[in-house]
C-alpha positions in Angstrom: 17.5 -6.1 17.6 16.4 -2.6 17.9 16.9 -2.0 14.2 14.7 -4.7 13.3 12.0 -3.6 15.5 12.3 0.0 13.8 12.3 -1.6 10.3 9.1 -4.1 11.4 7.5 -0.8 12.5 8.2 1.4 9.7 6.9 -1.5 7.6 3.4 -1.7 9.8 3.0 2.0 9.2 3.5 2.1 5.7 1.6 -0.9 5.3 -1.8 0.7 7.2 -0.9 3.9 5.1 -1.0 1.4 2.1 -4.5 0.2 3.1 -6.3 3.2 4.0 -5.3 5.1 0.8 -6.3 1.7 -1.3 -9.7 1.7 0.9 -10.4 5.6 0.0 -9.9 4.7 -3.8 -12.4 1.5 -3.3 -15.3 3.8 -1.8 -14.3 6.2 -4.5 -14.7 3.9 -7.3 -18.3 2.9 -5.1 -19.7 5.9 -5.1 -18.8 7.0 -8.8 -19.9 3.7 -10.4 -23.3 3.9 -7.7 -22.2 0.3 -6.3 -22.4 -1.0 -2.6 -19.4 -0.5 -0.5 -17.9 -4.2 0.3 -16.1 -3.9 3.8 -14.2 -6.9 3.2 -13.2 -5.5 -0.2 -9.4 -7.0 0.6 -10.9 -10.9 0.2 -13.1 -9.8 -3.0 -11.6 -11.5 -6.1 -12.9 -8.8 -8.1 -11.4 -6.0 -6.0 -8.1 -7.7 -6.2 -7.9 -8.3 -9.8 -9.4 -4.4 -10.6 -6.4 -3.3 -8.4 -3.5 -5.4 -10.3 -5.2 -4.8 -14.0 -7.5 -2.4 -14.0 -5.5 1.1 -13.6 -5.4 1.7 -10.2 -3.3 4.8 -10.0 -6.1 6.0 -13.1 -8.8 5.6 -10.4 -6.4 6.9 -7.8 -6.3 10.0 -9.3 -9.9 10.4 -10.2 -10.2 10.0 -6.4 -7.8 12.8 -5.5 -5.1 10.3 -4.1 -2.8 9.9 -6.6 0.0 11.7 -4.7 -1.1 9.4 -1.4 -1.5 6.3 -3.2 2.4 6.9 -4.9 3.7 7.9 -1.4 2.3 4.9 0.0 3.5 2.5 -2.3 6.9 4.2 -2.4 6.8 3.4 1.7 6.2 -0.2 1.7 8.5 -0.5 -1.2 11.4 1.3 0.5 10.6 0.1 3.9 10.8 -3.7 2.6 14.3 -2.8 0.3 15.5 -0.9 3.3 15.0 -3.7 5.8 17.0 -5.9 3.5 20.0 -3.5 2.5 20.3 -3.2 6.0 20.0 -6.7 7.0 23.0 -7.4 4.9 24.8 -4.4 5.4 25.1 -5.2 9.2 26.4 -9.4 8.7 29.2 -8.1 6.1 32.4 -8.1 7.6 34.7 -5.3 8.4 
């Protein structure tokens, strides 16, 4: 029970790391290309396609946060794996 609570937590953190290095690169990418800032830049369709196709870690490091943004994404990717391994680690018998 403890375990999962650690794992949910390490996910949370990772996750608002996650965020906050995507919402840097967004007001980046603003203030370059001289466009408004959208505070609800998650629920933007535009914002969410530009980050899938349009060379995010390219803008990522143009913003400085190349090394953040990788870290970040490593975080959420190994608390999510790590969660898992875990999770069937502890039901295997033996």
């Amino acid at each position: 029970m403890v375990r999962n609570l650690v794992w949910f937590m390490l996910f949370g953190a990772a996750s608002l790391a996650f965020y906050r290095v995507n919402d840097r690169i967004v007001w980046d990418i603003c203030r370059r290309e001289r466009r408004p800032y959208p505070p609800a830049w998650t629920f933007s369709l535009y914002w969410q396609w530009r980050t899938v196709v349009g060379g995010w870690y390219t803008d990522a490091r143009r913003a400085g946060l190349l090394l953040p943004k990788a870290v970040a994404t490593a975080a959420v990717l190994l608390a999510s794996v790590g969660s898992v391994v875990m999770g069937i680690l502890d039901r295997m018998p033996g």
